[in-house]
N, C-alpha and C positions, 0 to 999 in steps of 0.2 A: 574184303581184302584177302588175297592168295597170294603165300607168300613160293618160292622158289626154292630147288635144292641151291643149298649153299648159306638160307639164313638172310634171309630178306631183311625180315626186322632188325638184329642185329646189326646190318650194313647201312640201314637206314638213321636207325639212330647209334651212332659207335659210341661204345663209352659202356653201354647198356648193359649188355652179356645179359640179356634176358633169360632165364629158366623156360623150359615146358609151358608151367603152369601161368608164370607170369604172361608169355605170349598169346595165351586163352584168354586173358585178361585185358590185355593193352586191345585185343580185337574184338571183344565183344560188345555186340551192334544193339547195347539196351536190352541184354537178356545178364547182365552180372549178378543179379540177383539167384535167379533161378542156377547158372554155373556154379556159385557159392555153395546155395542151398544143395545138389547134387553130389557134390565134392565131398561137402560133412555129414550128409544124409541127416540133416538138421532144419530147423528155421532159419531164417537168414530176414533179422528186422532191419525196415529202413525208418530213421529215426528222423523226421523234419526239423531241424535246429530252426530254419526261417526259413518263409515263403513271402517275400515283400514284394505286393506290387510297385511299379513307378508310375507315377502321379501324370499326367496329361497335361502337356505347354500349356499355359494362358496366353491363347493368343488374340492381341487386341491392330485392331486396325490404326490408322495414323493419324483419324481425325478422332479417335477416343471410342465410337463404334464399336461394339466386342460381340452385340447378339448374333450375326453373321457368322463368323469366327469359333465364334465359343459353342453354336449350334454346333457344325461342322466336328469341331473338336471332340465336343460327346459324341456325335455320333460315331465319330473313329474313336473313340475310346472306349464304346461298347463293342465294334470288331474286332479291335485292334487292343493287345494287352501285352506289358514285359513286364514280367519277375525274377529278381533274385533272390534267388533258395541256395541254401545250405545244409546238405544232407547227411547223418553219419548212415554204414551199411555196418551190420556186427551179426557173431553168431557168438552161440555159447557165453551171450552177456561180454562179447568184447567187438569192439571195435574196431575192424579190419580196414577201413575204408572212408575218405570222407569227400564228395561230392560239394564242387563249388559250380552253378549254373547261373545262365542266364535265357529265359524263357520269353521267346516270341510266339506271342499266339493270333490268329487273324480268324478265328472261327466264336462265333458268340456260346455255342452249347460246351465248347472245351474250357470257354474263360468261366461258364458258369462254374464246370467242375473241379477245377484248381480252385476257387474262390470258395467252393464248399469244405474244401481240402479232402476229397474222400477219395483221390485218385491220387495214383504214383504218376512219374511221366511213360514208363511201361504200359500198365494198367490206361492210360490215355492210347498210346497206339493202339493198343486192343480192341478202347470201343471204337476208335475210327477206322477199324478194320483197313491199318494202313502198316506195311513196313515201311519204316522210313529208311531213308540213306541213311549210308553212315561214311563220313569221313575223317579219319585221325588225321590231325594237324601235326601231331609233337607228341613224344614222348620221349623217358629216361629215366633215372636213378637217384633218387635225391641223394644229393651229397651232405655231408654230414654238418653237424652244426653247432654254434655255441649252445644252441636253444633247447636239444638233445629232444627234439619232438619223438612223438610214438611212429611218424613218419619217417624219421630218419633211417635212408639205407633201402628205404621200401621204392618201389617206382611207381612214377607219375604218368600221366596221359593227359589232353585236351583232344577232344573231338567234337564234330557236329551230327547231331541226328537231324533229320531235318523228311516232311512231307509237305503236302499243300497248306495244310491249317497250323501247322507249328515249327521253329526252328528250334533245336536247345543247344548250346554252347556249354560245354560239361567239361569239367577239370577235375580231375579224380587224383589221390593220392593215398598208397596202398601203405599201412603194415611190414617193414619185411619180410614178419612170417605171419603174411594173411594166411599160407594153405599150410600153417603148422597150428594149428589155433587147437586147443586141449579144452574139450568139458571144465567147467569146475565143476564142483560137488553140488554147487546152488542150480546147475544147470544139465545135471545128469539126472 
């Protein structure tokens, strides 16, 4: 995404009045971790809340016949995999960040490695030595709330990264002062 003199992003989503730093943020293509971590000259953990597979149709034929059917269906449900995960991103023991996906994968050695849980989805384009696209859909500013979330005030994004073996559908929602974020003492 290149944006134009005049404030692209701004024009695109109005309302927004993006910062600097925020606009690093709404465009970064699956590298926000490492932005983070450079920013604070810090760690920057990503904390798995859930990684839930979806379960594979039962699909039965019309005269009650299902081995046909049900073959078929494992088979594409050993290529073919969605999860929904929920991620928090934190540095300094706090939580700047939290990550709502949905994961399509079509490659059997990447659904091995989500199901092992020892990869991020970063760490996954890495080993498939694949940049993927990246497309933002939406972003903005969350407006404020009865609910007075840690969100509140921070801004949101939805985008797709997306290569041959995976799509991911990610909805992020920042902190307002994700890039004010102070040590404590437990984490100096």
């Amino acid at each position: 995404l290149v944006t134009r003199e005049g404030g692209e992003l701004n024009a695109r989503f109005p309302g927004s009045n993006f910062t600097p730093l925020e606009r690093i943020a709404v465009t970064a293509n699956g590298n926000l971790q490492r932005i983070f971590s450079s920013y604070y000259d810090a760690p920057v953990h990503v904390h798995v809340d859930s990684c839930v597979r979806r379960h594979a149709p039962d699909v039965n034929t019309e005269d009650g016949n299902s081995s046909f059917n049900n073959t078929c269906t494992q088979s594409h449900y050993e290529t073919h995999a969605v999860w929904d995960r929920v991620v928090r991103i934190s540095v300094h023991g706090t939580t700047i960040c939290r990550a709502t996906s949905i994961i399509h994968v079509h490659s059997s050695p990447c659904i091995r490695l989500i199901e092992e849980g020892r990869v991020g989805l970063g760490q996954l384009f890495r080993y498939l030595n694949k940049l993927p696209t990246f497309s933002l859909i939406e972003a903005g500013r969350a407006e404020p709330s009865k609910l007075q979330t840690e969100f509140e005030g921070g801004i949101w994004r939805t985008y797709e990264l997306q290569c041959e073996e995976m799509l991911c559908i990610i909805h992020e929602e920042f902190r307002r002062d994700a890039w004010n974020i102070s040590p404590s003492d437990d984490f100096k």
